[in-house]
N, C-alpha and C positions, 0 to 999 in steps of 0.2 A: 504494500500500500504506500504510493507515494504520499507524501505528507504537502499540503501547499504551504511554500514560505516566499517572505516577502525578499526583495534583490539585495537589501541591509542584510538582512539573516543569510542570506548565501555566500554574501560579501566576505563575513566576517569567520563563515567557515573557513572559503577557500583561503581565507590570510592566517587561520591556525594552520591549514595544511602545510604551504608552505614555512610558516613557523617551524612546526614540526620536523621538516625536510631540508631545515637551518639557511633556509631561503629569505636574505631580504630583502623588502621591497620599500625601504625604505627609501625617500627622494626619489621614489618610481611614479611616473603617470602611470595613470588604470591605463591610458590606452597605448603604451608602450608593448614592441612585441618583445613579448621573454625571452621569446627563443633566437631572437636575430642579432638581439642587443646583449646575446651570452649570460643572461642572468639563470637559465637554465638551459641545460642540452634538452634535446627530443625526447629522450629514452627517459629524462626525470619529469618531463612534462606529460607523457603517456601515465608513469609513475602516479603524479600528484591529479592525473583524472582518474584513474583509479581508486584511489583513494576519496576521492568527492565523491564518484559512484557509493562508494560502500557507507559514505558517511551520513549522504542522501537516501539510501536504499536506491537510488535511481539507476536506469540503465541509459549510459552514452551509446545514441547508434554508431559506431564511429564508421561505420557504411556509408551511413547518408550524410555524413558531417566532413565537410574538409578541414583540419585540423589545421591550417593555417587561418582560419576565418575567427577559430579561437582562444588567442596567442595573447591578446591582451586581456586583464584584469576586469575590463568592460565589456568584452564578446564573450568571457567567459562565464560571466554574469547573467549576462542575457541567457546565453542558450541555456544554463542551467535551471533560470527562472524559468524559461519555455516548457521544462522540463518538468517543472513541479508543480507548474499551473494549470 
């Protein structure tokens, strides 16, 4: 059962996750891309959607998702809110 949360509450998950994956984002714009500007590689941003998945109960289609579309803190957001609403 997805839960519906609001784009704050998803916000503040996805910034424990990377907490947690000793990731900072500090002095980061939300719509800065992670992966290009080295703040994380691929394999750890696959990682930390992973990990939102399970935190969510949600499931990423990543079929239908092109994963450069969300790279930043604010696409990230979105599609996750898409997700839960």
């Amino acid at each position: 059962m997805v839960i519906k949360m609001s784009e704050n509450d998803i916000r503040k998950i996805i910034y424990k996750i990377f907490e947690q994956n000793d990731i900072s984002l500090q002095n980061i714009n939300e719509d800065t891309s992670l992966i290009s500007n080295g703040i994380v590689d691929s394999m750890t941003f696959v990682n930390i959607l992973l990990a939102i998945e399970e935190e969510l109960n949600i499931e990423i289609d990543f079929e239908n998702i092109d994963i450069n579309s969300i790279v930043t803190i604010n696409s990230l957001c979105d599609t996750v809110s898409k997700i839960t609403n």
